[in-house]
Backbone bond lengths (Angstrom), bond angles and torsions (degrees), N, CA, C in turn:
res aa  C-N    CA-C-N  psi(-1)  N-CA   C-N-CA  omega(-1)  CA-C   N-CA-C  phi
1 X - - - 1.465 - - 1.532 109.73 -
2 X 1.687 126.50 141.84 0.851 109.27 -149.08 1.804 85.63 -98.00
3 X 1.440 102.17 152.30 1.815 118.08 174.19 1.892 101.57 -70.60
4 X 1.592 101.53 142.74 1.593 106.36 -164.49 1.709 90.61 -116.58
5 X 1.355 120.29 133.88 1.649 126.48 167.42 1.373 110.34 -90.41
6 X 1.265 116.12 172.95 1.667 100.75 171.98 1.837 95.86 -153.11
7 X 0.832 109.15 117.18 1.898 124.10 -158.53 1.507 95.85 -119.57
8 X 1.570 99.84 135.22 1.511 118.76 173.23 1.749 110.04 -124.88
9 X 1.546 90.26 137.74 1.822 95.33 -161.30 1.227 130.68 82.35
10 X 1.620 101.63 60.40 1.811 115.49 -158.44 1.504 100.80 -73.69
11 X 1.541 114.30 -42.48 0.731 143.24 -138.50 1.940 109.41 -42.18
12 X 1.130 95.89 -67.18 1.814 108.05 170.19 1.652 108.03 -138.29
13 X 1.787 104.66 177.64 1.592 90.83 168.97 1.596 115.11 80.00
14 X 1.300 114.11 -163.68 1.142 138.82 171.04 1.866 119.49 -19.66
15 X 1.457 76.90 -64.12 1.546 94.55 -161.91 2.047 103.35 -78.81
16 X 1.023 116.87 -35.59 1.347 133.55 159.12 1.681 122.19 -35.21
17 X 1.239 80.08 -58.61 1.647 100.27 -174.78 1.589 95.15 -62.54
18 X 1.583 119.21 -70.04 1.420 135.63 179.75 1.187 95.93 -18.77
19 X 1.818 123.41 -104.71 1.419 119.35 168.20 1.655 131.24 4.87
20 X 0.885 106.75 -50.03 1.894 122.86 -157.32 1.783 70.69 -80.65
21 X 0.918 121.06 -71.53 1.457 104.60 -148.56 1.556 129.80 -91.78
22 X 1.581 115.05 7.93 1.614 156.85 -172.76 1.434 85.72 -93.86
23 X 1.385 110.83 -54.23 1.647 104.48 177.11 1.353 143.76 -78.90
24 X 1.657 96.16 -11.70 1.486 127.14 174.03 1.698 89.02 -71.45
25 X 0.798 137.36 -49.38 1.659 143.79 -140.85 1.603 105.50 -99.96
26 X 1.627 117.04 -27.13 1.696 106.29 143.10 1.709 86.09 121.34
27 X 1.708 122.16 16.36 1.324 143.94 165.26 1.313 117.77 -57.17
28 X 1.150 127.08 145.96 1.616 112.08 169.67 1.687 95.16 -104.31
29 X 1.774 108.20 163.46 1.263 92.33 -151.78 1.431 76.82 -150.52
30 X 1.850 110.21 122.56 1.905 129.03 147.52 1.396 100.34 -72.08
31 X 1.186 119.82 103.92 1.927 107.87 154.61 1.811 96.52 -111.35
32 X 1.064 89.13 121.61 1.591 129.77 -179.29 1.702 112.44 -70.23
33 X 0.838 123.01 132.75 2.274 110.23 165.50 1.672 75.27 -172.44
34 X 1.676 78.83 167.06 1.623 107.94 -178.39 1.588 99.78 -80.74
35 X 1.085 123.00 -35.91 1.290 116.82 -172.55 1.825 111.61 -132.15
36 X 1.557 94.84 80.78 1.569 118.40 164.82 1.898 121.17 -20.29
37 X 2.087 78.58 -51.74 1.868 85.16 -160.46 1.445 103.02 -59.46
38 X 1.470 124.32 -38.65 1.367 129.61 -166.55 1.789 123.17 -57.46
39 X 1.745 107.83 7.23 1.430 104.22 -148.62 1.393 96.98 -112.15
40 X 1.384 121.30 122.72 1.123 120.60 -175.99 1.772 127.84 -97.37
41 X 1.359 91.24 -49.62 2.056 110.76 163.21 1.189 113.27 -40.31
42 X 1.587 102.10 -74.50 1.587 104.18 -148.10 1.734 110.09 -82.99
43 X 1.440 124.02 -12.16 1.342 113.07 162.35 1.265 122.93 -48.21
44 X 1.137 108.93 -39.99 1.455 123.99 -173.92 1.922 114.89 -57.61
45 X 0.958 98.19 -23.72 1.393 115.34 -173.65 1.556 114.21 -72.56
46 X 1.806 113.58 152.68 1.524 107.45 -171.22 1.325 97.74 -88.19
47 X 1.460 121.43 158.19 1.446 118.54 162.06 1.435 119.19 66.65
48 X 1.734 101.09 18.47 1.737 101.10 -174.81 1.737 93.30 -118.24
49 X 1.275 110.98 142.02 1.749 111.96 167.37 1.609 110.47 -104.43
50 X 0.809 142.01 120.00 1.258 137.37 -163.54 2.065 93.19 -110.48
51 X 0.756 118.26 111.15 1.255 143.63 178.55 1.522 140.41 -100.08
52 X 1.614 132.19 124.24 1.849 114.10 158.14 1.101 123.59 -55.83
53 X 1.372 115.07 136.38 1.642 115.75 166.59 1.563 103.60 -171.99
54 X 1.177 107.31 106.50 1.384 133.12 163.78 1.264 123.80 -83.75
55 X 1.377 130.60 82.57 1.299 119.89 -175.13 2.012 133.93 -39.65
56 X 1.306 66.70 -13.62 1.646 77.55 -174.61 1.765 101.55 -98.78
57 X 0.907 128.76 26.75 1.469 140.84 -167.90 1.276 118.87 -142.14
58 X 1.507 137.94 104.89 1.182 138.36 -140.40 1.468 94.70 -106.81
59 X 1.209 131.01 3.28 1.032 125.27 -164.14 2.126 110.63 -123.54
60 X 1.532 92.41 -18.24 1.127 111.38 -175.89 1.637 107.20 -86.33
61 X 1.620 94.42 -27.72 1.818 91.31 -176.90 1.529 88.78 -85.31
62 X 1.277 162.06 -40.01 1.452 154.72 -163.87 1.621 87.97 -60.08
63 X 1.167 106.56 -64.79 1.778 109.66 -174.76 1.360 118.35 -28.72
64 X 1.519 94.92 -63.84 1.638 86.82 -172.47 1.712 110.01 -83.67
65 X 1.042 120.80 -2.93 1.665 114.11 171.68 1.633 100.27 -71.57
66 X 0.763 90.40 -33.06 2.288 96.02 -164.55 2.153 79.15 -74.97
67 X 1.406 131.70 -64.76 0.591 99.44 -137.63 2.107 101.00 -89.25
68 X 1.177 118.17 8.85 1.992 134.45 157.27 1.573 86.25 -58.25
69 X 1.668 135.01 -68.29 1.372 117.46 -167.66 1.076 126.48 -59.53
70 X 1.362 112.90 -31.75 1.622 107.34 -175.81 1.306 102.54 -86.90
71 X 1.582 142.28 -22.56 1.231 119.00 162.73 1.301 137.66 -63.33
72 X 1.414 107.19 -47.16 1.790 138.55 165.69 0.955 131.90 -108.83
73 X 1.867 110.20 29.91 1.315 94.30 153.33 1.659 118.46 90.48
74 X 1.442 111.39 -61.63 1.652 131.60 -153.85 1.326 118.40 -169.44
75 X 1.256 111.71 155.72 1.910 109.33 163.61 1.547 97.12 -115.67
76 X 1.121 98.87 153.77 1.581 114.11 174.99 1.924 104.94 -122.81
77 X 1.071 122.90 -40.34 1.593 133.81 174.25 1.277 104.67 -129.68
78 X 1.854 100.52 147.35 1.654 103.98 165.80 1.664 90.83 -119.85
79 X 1.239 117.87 144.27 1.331 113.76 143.66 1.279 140.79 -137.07
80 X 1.574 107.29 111.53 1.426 139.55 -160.10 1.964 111.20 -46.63
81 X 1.315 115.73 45.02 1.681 115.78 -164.81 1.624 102.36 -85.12
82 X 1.244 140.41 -16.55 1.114 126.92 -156.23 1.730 108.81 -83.42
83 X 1.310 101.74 116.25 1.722 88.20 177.48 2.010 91.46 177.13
84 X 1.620 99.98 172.63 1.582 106.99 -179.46 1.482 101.90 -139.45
85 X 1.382 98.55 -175.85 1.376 107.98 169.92 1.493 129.02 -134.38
86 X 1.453 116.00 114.42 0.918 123.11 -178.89 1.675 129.14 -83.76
87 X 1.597 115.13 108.18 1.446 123.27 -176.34 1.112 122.28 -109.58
88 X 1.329 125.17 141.49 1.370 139.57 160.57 1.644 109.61 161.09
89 X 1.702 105.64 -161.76 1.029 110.18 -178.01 1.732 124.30 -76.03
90 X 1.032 137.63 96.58 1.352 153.83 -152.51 1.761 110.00 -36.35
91 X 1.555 112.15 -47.58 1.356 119.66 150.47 1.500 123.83 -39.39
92 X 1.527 115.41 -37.62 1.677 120.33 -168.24 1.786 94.73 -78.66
93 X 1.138 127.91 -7.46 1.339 102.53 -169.73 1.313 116.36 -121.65
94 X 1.724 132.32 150.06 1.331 128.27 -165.15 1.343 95.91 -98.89
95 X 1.357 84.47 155.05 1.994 112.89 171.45 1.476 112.99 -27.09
96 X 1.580 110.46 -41.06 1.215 128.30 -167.25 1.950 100.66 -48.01
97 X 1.753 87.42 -65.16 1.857 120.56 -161.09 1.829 87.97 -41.83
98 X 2.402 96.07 -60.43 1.223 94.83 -161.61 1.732 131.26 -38.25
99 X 1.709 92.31 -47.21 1.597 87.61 -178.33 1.552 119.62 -104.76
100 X 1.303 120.77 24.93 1.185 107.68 147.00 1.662 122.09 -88.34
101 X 1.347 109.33 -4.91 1.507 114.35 162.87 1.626 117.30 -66.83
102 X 1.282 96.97 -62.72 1.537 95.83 167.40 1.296 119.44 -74.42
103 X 1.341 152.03 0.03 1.688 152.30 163.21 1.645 82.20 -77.12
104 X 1.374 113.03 -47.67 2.106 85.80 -159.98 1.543 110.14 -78.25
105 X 1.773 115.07 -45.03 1.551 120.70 -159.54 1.719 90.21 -85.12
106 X 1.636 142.59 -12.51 1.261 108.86 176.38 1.368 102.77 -149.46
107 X 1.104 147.52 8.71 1.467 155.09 152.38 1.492 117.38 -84.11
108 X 1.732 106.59 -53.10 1.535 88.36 158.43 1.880 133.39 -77.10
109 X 1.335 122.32 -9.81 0.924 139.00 156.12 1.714 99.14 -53.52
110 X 1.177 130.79 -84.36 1.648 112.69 -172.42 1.451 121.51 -69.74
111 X 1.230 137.87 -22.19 1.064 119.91 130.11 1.651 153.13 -22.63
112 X 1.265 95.56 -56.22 1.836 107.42 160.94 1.853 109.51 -59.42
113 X 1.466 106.58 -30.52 1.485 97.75 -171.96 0.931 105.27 -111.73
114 X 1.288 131.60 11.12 1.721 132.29 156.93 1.306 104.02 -76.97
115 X 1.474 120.38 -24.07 1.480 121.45 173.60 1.326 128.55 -53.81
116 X 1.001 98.54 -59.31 1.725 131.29 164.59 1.433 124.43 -64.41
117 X 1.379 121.08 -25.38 1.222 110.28 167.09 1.476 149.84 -68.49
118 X 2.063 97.79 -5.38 1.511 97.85 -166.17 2.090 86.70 -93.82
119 X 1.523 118.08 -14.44 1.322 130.80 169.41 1.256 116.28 -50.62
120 X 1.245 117.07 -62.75 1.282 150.09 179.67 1.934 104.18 -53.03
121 X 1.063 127.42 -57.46 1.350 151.63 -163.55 1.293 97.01 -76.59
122 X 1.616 129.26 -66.53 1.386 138.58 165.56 1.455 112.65 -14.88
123 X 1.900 111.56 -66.25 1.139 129.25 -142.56 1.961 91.73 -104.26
124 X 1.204 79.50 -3.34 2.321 77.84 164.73 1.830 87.16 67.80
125 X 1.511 139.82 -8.85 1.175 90.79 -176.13 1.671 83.54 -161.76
126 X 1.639 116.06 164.40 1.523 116.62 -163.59 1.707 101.18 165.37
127 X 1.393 105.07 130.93 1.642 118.62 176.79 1.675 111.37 -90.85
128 X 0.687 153.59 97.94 1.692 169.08 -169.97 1.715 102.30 -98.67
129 X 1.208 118.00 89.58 1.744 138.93 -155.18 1.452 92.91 -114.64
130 X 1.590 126.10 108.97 1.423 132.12 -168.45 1.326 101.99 -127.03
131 X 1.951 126.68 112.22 0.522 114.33 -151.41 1.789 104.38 -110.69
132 X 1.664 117.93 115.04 1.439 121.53 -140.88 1.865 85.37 -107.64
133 X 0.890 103.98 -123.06 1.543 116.39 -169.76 1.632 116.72 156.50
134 X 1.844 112.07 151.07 1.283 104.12 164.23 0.979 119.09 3.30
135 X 1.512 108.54 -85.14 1.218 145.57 164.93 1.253 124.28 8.92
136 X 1.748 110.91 -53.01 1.451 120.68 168.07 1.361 117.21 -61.72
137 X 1.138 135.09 11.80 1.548 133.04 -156.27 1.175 117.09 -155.87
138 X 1.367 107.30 -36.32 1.771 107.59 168.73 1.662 93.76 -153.44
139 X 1.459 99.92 159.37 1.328 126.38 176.81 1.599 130.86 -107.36
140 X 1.321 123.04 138.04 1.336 125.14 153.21 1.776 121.26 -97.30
141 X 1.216 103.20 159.48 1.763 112.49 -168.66 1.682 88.27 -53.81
142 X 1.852 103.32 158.00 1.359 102.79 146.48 1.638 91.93 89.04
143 X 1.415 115.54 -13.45 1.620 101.24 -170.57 1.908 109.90 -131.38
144 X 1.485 95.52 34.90 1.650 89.33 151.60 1.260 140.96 -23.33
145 X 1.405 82.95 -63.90 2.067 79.30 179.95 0.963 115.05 -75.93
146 X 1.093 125.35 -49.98 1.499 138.26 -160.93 1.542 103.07 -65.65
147 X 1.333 121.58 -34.04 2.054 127.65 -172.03 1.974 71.05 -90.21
148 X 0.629 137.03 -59.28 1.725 128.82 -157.73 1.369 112.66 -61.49
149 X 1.397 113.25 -11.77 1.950 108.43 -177.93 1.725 85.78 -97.96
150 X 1.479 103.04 -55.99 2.070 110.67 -160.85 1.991 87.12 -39.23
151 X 1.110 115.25 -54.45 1.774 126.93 -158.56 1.490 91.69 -52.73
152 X 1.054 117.90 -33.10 1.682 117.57 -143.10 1.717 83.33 -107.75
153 X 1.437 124.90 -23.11 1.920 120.17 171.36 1.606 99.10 -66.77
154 X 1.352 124.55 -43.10 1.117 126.23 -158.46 1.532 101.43 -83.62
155 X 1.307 144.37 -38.72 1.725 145.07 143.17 1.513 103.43 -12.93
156 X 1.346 93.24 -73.27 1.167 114.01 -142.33 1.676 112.67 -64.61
157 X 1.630 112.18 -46.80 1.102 125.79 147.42 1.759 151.64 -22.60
158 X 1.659 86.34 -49.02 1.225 130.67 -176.45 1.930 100.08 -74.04
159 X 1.151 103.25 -54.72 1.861 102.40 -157.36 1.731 70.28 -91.95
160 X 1.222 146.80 -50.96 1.218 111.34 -173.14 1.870 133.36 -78.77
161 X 1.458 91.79 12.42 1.728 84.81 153.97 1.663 115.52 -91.38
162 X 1.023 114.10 -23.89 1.576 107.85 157.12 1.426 121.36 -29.15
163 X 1.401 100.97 -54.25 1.988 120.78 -157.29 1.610 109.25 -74.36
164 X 1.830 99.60 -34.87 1.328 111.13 -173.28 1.780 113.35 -84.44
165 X 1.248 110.68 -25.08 1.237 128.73 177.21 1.569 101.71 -57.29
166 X 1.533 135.94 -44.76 1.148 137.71 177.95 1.898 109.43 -45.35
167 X 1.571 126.32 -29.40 1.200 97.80 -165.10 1.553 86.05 -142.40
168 X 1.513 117.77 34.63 1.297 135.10 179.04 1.638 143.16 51.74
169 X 1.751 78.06 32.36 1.648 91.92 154.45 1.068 143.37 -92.08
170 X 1.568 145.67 169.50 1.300 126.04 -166.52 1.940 114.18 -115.61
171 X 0.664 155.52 177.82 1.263 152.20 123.90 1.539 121.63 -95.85
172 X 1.446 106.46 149.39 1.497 92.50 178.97 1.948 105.70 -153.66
173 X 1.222 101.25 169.01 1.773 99.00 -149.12 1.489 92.48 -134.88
174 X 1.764 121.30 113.11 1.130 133.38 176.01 1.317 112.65 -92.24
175 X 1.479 135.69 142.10 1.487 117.65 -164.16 1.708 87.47 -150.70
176 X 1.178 114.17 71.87 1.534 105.47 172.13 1.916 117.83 -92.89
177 X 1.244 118.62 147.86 1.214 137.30 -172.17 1.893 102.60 -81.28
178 X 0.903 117.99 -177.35 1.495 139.22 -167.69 1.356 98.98 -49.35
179 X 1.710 107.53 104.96 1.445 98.59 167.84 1.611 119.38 -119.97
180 X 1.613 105.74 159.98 1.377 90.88 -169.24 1.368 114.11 -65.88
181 X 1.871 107.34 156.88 1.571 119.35 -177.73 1.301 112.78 84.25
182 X 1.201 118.94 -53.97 0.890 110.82 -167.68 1.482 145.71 -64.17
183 X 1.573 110.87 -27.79 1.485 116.41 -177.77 2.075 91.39 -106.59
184 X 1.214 122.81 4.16 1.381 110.83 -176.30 1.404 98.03 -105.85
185 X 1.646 122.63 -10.23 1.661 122.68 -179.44 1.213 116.36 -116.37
186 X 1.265 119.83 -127.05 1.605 137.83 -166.47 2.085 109.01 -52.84
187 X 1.458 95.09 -36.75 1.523 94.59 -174.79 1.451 112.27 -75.00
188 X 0.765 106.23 -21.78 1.688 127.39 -162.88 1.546 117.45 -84.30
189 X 1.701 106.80 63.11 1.854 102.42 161.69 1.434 126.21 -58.42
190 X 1.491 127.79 126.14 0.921 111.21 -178.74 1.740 100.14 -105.20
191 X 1.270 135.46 175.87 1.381 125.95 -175.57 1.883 93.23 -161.43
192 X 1.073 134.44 114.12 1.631 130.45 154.07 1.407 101.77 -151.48
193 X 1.704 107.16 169.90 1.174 117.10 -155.34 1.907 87.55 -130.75
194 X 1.217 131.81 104.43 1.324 113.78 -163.51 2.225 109.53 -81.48
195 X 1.429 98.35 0.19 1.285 99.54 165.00 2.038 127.23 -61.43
196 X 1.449 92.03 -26.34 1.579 109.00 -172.14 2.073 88.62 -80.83
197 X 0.672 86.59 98.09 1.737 97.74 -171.03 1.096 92.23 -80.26
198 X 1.801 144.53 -44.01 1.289 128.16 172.18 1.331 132.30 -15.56
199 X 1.705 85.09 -59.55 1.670 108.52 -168.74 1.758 113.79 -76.11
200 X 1.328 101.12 -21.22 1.746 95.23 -173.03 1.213 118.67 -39.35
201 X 1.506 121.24 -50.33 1.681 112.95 -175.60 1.076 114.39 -77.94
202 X 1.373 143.15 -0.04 1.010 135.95 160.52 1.893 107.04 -78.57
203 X 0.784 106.01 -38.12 1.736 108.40 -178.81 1.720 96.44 -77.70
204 X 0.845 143.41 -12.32 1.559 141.61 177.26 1.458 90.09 -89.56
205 X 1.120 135.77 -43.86 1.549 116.07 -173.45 1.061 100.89 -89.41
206 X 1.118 156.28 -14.84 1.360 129.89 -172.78 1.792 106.88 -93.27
207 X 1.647 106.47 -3.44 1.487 93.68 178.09 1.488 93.19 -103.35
208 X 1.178 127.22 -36.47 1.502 112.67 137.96 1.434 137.09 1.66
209 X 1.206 124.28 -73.75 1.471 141.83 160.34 1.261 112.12 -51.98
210 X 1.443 112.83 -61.09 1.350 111.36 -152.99 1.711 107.26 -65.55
211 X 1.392 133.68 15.36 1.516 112.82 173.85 1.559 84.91 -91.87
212 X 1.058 121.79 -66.19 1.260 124.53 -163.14 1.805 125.68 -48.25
213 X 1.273 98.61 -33.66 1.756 115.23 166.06 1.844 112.39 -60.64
214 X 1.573 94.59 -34.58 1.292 115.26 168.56 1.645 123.85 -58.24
215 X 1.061 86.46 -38.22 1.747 87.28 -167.20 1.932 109.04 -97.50
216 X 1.677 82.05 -2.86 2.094 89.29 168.68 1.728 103.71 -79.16
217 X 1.384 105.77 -31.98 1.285 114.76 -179.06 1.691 115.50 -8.61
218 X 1.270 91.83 125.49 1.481 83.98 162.99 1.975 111.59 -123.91
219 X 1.635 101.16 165.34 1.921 88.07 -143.29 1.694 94.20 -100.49
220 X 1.449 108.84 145.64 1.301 123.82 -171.51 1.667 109.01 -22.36
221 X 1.406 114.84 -41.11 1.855 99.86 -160.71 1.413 87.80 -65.85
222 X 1.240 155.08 -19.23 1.092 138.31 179.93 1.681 127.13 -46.03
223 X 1.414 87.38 -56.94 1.769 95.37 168.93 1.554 110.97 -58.38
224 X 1.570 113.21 -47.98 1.001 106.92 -174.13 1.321 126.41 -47.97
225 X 1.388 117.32 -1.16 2.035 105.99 -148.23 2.251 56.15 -115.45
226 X 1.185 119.28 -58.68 1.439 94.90 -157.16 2.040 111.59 -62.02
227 X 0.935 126.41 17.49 1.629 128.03 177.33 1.796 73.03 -106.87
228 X 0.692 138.48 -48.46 1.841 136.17 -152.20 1.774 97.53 -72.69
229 X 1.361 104.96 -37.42 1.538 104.74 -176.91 2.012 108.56 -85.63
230 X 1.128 122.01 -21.62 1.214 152.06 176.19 1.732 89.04 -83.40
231 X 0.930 165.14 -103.92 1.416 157.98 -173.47 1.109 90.86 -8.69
232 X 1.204 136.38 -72.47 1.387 129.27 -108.25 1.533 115.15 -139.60
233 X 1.317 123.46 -8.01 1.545 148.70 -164.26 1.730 81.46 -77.71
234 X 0.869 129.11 -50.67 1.811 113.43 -163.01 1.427 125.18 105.12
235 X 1.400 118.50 -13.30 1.710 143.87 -151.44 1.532 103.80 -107.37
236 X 0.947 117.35 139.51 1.443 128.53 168.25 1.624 112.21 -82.93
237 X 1.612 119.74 25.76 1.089 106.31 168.27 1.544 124.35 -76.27
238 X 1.919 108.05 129.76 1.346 113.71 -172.87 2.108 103.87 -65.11
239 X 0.676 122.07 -47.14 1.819 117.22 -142.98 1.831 89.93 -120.91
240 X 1.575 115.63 134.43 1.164 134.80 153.26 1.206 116.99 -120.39
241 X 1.273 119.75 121.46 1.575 114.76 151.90 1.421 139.65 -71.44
242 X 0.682 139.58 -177.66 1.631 133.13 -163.48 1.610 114.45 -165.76
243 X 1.059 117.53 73.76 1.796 121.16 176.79 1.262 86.57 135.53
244 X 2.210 106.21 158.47 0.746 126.15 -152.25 1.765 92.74 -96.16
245 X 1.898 107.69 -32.57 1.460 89.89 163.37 1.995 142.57 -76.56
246 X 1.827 96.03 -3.09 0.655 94.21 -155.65 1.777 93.53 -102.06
247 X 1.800 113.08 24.01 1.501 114.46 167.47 1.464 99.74 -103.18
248 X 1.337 113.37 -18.28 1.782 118.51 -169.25 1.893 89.76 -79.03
249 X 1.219 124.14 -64.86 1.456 117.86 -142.39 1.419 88.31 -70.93
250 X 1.631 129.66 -49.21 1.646 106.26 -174.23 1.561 129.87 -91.03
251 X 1.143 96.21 43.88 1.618 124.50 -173.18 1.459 87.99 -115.66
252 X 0.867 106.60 -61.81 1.771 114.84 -172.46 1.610 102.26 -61.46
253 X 1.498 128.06 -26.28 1.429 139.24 -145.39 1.951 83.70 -85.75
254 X 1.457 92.92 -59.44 1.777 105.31 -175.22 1.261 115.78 -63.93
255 X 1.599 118.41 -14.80 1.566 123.06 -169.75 1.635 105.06 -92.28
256 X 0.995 102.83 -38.48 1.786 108.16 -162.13 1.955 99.10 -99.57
257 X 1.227 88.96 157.82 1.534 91.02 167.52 1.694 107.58 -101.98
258 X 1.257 109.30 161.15 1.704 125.83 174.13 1.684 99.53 -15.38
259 X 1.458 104.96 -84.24 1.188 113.52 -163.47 1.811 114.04 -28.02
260 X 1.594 101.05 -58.62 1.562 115.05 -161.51 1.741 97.39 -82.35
261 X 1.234 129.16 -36.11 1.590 122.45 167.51 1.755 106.25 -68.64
262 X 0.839 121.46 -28.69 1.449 113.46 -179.64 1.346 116.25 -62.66
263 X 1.529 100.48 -62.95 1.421 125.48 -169.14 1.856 105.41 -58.46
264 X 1.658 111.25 -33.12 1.306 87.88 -179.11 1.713 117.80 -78.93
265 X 1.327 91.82 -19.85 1.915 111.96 165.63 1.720 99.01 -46.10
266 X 1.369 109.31 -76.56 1.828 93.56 -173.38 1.243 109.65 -66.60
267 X 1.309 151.18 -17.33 1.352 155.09 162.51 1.524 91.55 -34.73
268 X 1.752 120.33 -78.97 1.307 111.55 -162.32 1.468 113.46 -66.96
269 X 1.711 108.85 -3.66 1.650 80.80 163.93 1.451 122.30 -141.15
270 X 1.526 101.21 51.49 1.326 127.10 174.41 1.525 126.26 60.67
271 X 1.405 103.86 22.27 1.653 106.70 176.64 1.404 96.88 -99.75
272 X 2.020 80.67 150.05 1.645 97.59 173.61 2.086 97.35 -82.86
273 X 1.736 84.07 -177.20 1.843 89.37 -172.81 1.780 85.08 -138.89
């Protein structure tokens, strides 16, 4: 019987890619987006449900879980991808920006897997695939919120493979580095106020950087094949990385202390300390 995934944030990216190739491999496949009608590819596909689910909608994630069972039966994997990143200067942004960053990258994240857990618990066994980033581990300027939800996937993740371990489920923690599209498009809020004159040179370098961080990019199927090796490896390993920069920078994260990882951080973007 074939094993069923269940993916949030079909839409492009990450979660896109996932699908395409879960289904190559003979998977049955939930790809999740807020807006179903808009999807043209992946309906088309065998063994794929293309589904609503708004993380921020408590009623939309019940929906599409009820409607993964009645197609397949079961879930065997969830994976938690739907989320963005919100940058700038932390002052430039309203209450509003703040917590819809955290309602999407870590409220709707436990939500979706509070869904799944009394499923999961039932059936004694279930992969819980959280998809964190660099991000979770070290920071660049300008990205409060956005390093403050990834930090808070990797918490959160972390004390709940403990919980899941009780009736032999796993959790597991994807941490990929700069991928293409993604932080130069749709994921990518930007928020500054160019009156806060403090902050300007710091917001000039980071758009600065970002073509070139861009073009290290490495492109979504990448992650995808590591959630594919994470399905399916058998191992209780907690943390994967995903990109070739994103084994260099937290190598460097564990090697250096604060001071000397920081400092080469404002180095690349020309602040004094």
């Amino acid at each position: 019987m074939n094993k069923t995934i269940f993916i949030t944030g079909c839409s492009s990216g990450i979660g896109r890619e996932t699908v395409k190739l879960f289904q190559s491999k003979g998977w049955n496949v939930v790809a999740t987006m807020r807006n179903p009608e808009m999807e043209k590819e992946l309906i088309g596909l065998e063994n794929v449900l293309v589904t609503r689910l708004d993380v921020l909608d408590a009623d939309s994630i019940k929906a599409a879980m009820e409607a993964a069972m009645q197609k397949f039966g079961g879930i065997d994997v969830l994976v938690n991808n739907a989320g963005y990143g919100a940058y700038g200067p932390l002052e430039s942004f309203s209450g509003e920006r703040i917590r819809k960053q955290f309602d999407t990258n870590v409220l709707g994240l436990i939500e979706v897997t509070k869904a799944i857990l009394p499923h999961f618990r039932r059936h004694k066994k279930g992969i819980i695939i959280n998809i964190s980033s660099i991000g979770g581990k070290m920071t660049f300027p300008l990205g409060a919120l956005y390093h403050g939800t990834k930090f808070a996937v990797e918490g959160i993740s972390e004390a709940l493979s403990y919980e899941v371990d009780a009736f032999g489920g796993t959790v597991k923690i994807i941490e990929p580095g700069m991928i293409a599209t993604d932080f130069a498009g749709r994921s990518f809020d930007f928020s500054n106020d160019e009156t806060m004159a403090e902050y300007q040179p710091v917001v000039g370098a980071l758009f600065s950087i970002l073509p070139a961080m861009a073009q290290n990019a490495s492109p979504a199927g990448i992650v995808a094949e590591v959630i594919y090796q994470a399905s399916t490896d058998g191992t209780k390993q907690l943390r994967y990385t995903a990109g070739p920069d994103a084994d260099i920078l937290l190598e460097n994260r564990r090697k250096f202390d604060d001071d000397a990882f920081m400092g080469a951080i404002r180095a690349q973007f020309g602040l004094q300390h």
